[in-house]
Steps between C-alpha positions, in 0.01 A plus 500: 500500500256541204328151343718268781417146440470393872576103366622220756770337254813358656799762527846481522728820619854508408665743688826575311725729786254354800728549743545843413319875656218481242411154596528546829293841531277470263398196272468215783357781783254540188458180386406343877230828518371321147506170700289633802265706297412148285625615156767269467377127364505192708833374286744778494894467571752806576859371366735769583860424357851703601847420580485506872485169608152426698314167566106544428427526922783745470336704230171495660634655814688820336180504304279582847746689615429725213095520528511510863687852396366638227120306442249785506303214735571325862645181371240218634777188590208272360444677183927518453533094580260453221660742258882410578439129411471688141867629497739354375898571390752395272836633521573606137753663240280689246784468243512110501171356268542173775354717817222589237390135400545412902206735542343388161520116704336649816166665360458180265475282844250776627306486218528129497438545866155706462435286165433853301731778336597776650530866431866588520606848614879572437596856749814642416609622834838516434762820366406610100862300385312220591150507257711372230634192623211431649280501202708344284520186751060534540512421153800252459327309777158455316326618846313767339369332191122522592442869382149550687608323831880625543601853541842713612443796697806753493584753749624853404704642341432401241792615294763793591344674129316480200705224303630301812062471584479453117794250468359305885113525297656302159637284741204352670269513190724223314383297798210604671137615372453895583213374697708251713763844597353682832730816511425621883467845625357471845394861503178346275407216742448794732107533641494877415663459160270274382212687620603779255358328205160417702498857580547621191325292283138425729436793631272754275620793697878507397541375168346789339733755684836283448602691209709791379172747485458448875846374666811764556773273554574163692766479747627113600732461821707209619663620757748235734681668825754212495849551365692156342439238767835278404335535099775752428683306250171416317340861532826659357442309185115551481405846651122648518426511153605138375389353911097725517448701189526186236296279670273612789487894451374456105261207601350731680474739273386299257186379690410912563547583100345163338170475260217274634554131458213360351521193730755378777671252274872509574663650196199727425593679834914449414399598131345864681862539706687423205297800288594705791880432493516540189308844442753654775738765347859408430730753576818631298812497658463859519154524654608264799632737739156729455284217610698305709684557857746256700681512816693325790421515866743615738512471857201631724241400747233160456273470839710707685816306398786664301595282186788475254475609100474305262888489433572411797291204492662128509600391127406849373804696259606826712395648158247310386261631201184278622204753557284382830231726380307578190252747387368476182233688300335290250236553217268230339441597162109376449176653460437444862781635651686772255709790686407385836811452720570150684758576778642247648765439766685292723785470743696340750513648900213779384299627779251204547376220368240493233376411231209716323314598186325854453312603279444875484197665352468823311348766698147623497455688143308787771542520843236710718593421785899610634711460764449888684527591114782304432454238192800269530292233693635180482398245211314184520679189502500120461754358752588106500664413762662207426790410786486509829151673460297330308199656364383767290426891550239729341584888625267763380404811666186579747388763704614492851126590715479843642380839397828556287607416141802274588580198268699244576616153338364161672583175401231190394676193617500126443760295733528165465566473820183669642254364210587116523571261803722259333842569455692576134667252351885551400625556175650190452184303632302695172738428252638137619114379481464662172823282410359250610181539341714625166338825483738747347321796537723659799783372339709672215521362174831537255393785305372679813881480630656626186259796487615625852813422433506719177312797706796579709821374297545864371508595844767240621738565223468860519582517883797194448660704268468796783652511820305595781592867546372557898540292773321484708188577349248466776570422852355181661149585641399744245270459220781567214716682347405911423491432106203268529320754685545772180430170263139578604540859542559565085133338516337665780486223690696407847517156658205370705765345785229315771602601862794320637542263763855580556496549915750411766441161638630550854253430799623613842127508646289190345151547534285196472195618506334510160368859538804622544715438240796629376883541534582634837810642574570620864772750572559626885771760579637661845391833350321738253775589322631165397156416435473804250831426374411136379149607363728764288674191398194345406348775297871524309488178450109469380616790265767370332351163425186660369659766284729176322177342428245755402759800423235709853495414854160616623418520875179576688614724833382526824452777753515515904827511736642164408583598147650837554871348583463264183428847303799690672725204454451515125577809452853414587802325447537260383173471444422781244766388299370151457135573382447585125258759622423587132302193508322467777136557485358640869100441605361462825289180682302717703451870556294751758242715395714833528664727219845379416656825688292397806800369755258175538512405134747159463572630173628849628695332728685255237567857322605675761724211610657342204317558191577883475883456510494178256484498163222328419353629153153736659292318211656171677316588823121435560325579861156455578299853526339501819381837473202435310190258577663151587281303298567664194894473607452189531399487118743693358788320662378184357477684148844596532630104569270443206709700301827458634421097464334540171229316640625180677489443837777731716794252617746735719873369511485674854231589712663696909198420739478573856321367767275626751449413899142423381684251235369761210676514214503786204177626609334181553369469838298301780171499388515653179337336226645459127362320199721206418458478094771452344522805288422766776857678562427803677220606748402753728405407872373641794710422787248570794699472784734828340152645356664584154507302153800347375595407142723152449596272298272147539648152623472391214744734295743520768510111476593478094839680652830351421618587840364665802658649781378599875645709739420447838660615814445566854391344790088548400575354214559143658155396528336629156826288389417202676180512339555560182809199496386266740115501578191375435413622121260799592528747251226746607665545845867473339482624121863470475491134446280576162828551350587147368638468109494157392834572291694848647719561744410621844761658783427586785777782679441511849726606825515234773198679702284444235621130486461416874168331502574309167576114553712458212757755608484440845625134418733571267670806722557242786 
């Protein structure tokens, strides 16, 4: 919000579709927060208009309906009596110039009213058919005359292609001033969008990097995990490119790639986007499919729920050609930025939700200090997170303390959530004060539009005029379709996909207590076998869904008793059948300080058991070596989930734990002390009351799991259970209950000894 002019003048907000979704989610939940945080003027009026008949009191109660729902504050009933005596409504047909001069009649008597003119905001909340007919009334009615004080705000799209935005752009100029014309994008009003220019542009430490001689490549998500919503018959006409590339994927863009303004005027920051747009390489018809990949979802899993495809969608053609994802590889052709690669994508039910920018560096001209002589460390980056984190990353690599030469990445972070007590405005509040304030720098100006538009028309006519060839081309839950993967691959580069949040939702066991977090799922059977038999299940299941999404299922085992009828199980029908074993990747949470021949070792006994007869790739398959000193075991594991994570922090799909009658878990025991940073994975302990070291994997690791799994039968298992489940929080006595992800899955298997002292089942078994 860059040079706002904060001024008290009297406003008046015509809502054109205000008893429509927008209206109700956003603009008035954003336009009370306005009201509360004092930003509004003393004078101001709301008018929405529609065809649904309401009275004003009518209006006003739909209207807090809709910010008691979706406000980003507690409404305050004092506060909303105050603002609702604002709102008003006209029941109104946009095609008839009479409904236009009614309105024209109403914000005369409020300016006569508060004995001053008003500023006069026009929001086209209504379909695009509409803008027209609209527009042409604003001017016939002679309510927008006053070029400074009136203004029409239109929502997108804005235009279906280059000459409909060109044709909809004549249109308004032969009766509004370019600076009375607020195209939105509410991507811009965001708080971590705009912060990308401030960024940028004040800080000495970036600006002299952000260039081709020091960046690699940029990569820009916008990811959505929801499929049509009832929008079907819209989204079949639009699809990803025209509905997030043309508008908010390129604005984004355009604020990473643009020269220094020289000042925050308005159009000298929309003249830099504009430079931008139009430095970004067309493509030939030919070149298209080399720099550009598109694809439909089909069915698959969303929080644990299975979903539809996309053709199977409500108002969606059984052979529709709409692409619900995009990948695109673009080049902007300056000084600046020459050869370096812009990747950008976007999609419909992806893996998670998120939106992010990052920038990659080039790596070290020199580098004296490796990885255990390995020199494909991990780059430095710029991350912006922009939605639902908000804040930005700087990841660069340090030495982790100790006698030995390990590097690792770490990550310098601002959170706007951690660095400032008062909470973000929404998008809508930024850019309806701006409006208000007739600030057009968020806002996109005619020229701006046609540039984007002419960026991607090669691509839309070139994949009109071809049929999309395979369907489907990703499944629901995955990051996208194969061919965007090799996109990056012709480069050297490979997709930077944050970790996902995509985890079952189903609580059996609800914890409340704060330290003990996580989804609890409690599973008690008559006997051992049907418990093994459903943990099989489970590690199928884990499998399948893992290997959709990230083409590798890799699982973290565990040794002792209670796993060895798991192991046998999957060695057989129909089992063995049902696990790609090709992709599985095999390591261990815990191991004893034996040879792997020893009879003790837990991974001998996963060999002996399951692993030897399975065919599991041996280059697939990594154990811990606890035949030489722990400590330095302990080292090398973590080097090799350096490497096999290229750096980032582990996140199993599965990780099989078992539990002790001392409540231990892995080898984490009464007593025994770990260090609890964040980026310590594996340690060696001494376990005093067995007189031997141990090497496991930390608390911390195990919790970044997608899903983890205990085993626990047998009558002395009932009270380390109770404990763990249903006791005071007491880690050092009961280390089990240090296993508590914030965003995995955790199952417990347990027989119905193991159960008998537990509350929960006790109740629900009578």
């Amino acid at each position: 919000m860059f040079g706002k002019d904060l001024s008290k003048e009297p406003t008046v907000i015509v809502i054109f579709g205000g008893s429509g979704d927008l209206n109700k989610r956003k603009l008035t939940p954003a336009l009370y927060n306005l009201f509360v945080d004092k930003y509004l003027p003393d004078d101001f009026a709301i008018i929405g208009t529609g065809r649904t008949d309401y009275s004003d009191e009518d209006f006003r109660k739909l209207m807090r309906e809709s910010v008691d729902e979706f406000s980003r504050r507690e409404v305050d009933t004092e506060a909303w009596d105050a603002f609702a005596q604002h709102i008003y409504y006209y029941v109104a047909n946009v095609k008839e110039i009479a409904s236009f001069q009614e309105i024209g009649r109403k914000i005369e008597a409020l300016e006569e009213e508060w004995r001053a003119k008003s500023n006069r905001l026009f929001y086209l909340s209504v379909a695009p058919t509409l803008f027209e007919s609209i527009a042409v009334n604003l001017g016939k009615s002679q309510v927008c005359e006053d070029i400074k004080r009136s203004r029409i705000i239109i929502e997108k799209p804005f235009g279906h292609d280059l000459k409909s935005a060109h044709d909809l752009n004549r249109l308004l100029s032969t009766i509004f001033d370019e600076q009375q014309i607020f195209r939105i994008d509410h991507y811009l009003g965001k708080e971590t969008v705009q912060n990308i220019l401030t960024f940028r542009f004040t800080n000495a430490l970036f600006e002299p990097l952000w260039n081709r001689n020091y960046i690699d490549h940029v990569q820009i998500t916008v990811a959505e995990t929801v499929g049509m919503e009832g929008r079907g018959s819209y989204y079949d006409h639009s699809g990803a490119l025209r509905d997030m590339v043309q508008n908010h994927v390129l604005q984004l863009l355009s604020m990473i790639a643009m020269e220094p303004p020289i000042s925050t005027d308005a159009n000298e920051i929309r003249n830099k986007k504009v430079d931008v747009l139009k430095a970004m390489r067309r493509y030939r018809p030919d070149e298209v499919e080399e720099y550009a990949v598109r694809g439909q979802y089909g069915s698959g899993w969303i929080k644990g729920e299975e979903v539809a495809g996309y053709r199977e969608e409500e108002d969606v053609a059984q052979d529709s050609n709409t692409e619900t994802y995009t990948a695109i590889k673009f080049y902007v052709d300056t000084w600046r930025w020459q050869d370096i690669p812009f990747y950008v994508r976007t999609g419909k039910r992806m893996a998670d939700k998120t939106s992010v920018i990052t920038i990659q560096l080039r790596p070290a001209p020199h580098r004296a200090f490796l990885i255990s002589g390995n020199s494909d460390q991990e780059a430095n980056r710029i991350i912006i997170n922009i939605q639902p984190e908000m804040g930005i990353r700087i990841r660069f690599q340090a030495k982790r303390p100790g006698m030995s030469q390990i590097v690792n990445p770490v990550d310098m972070i601002f959170d706007y959530q951690q660095a400032y007590d008062a909470q973000a405005p929404e998008a809508y509040e930024a850019l309806l004060l701006d409006a208000i304030s007739g600030n057009t720098a968020l806002f996109m100006r005619s020229d701006q539009v046609e540039a984007a538009w002419e960026v991607i028309m090669p691509i839309l006519e070139a994949w009109e005029k071809k049929p999309i060839e395979k369907y489907p081309s990703y499944a629901s839950g995955t990051w996208g379709p194969e061919e965007a993967d090799r996109l990056l691959e012709k480069g050297g580069h490979s997709w930077i996909n944050p970790p996902a949040t995509n985890a079952k939702e189903t609580v059996i066991k609800d914890r409340p207590d704060q330290t003990k977090r996580g989804v609890i799922n409690l599973h008690v059977y008559e006997n051992t076998q049907d418990l093994s038999y459903s943990a099989a299940e489970l590690f199928v299941q884990k499998s399948h869904e893992a290997i959709e999404k990230e083409g590798r299922f890799v699982v973290a085992l565990s040794g002792g008793s209670s796993s060895k009828n798991l192991y046998k199980l999957l060695t057989q029908r129909p089992f063995v059948t049902a696990v790609n074993w090709k992709k599985v990747y095999i390591f261990w949470g815990d191991e004893r300080t034996v040879p792997l021949s020893n009879s003790e070792s837990n991974a001998g006994m996963a060999h002996q058991t399951m692993l030897d007869t399975l065919p599991v790739p041996k280059n697939q398959i990594f154990p811990m070596n606890g035949a030489i000193r722990p400590d330095i075991a302990a080292l090398q594991y973590e080097e090799i989930l350096q490497d096999f994570f290229r750096g980032r922090s582990p996140k199993f799909d599965l990780i099989l734990l078992g539990l002790g009658a001392d409540a231990h878990t892995a080898s984490i025991f009464p007593g025994v002390q770990l260090s609890e940073k964040r980026m310590t994975w594996v340690k060696e302990v001494f376990v005093p009351k067995l007189d031997t070291y141990r090497i496991t994997l930390t608390p911390q690791l195990i919790n970044q799991a997608a899903c983890i799994a205990f085993l626990a039968y047998g009558k002395d298992k009932a009270d380390a259970l109770y404990h763990v489940l249903e006791d005071e929080y007491l880690p050092d006595q009961y280390p089990a209950q240090l296993i508590k992800p914030e965003d995995g899955e955790v199952h417990w298997f347990v027989d119905n000894e193991a159960a008998s002292r537990l509350e929960s089942y006790s109740e629900k078994s009578k």
